[in-house]
N, C-alpha and C positions, 0 to 999 in steps of 0.2 A: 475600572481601568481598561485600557484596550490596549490587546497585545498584538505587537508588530508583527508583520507575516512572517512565513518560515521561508525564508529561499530555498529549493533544493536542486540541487548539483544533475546537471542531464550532460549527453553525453557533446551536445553544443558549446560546452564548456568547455573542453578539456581540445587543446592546441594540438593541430593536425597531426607535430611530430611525435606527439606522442602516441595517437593511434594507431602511426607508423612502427612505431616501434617496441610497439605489444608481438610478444609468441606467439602464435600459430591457435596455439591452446590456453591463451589467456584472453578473459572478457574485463567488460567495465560492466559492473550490475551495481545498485543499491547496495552501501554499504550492513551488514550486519551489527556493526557499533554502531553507526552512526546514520538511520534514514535517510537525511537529509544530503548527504555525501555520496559518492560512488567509490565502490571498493574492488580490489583486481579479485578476479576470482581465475582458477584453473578450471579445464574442462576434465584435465586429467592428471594422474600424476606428475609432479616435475623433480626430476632425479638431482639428490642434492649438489650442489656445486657450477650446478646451470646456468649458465649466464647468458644475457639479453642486451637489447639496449638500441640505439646508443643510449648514454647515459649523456642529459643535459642538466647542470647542475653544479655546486659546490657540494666535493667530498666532505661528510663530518667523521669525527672520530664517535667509536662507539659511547665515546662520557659526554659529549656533544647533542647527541640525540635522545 
């Protein structure tokens, strides 16, 4: 059997506005779950309640997600 490639996620993927709209102290690296993905990572703490953005998107409800 031959198995199909793995695509994996780099950062020419990910839509300009949203590297616009990464903190200061947030990166995009290989995700930890998931290799093949890329996952936000902190450089440093982020104090809870912090908000960023914009947010581009449909709001889900927490039973949605």
């Amino acid at each position: 059997t031959t198995e199909s490639p793995v695509t994996v996620e780099t950062l020419d993927d990910v839509p300009e506005h949203v590297l616009r709209g990464l903190p200061e102290d947030v990166r995009l690296f290989p995700s930890a779950v998931d290799k093949t993905r890329l996952g936000v990572w902190a450089t440093k703490s982020i104090l809870k309640g912090k908000k960023f953005g914009p947010f581009v998107g449909d709001k889900k409800k927490r039973s949605q997600v």
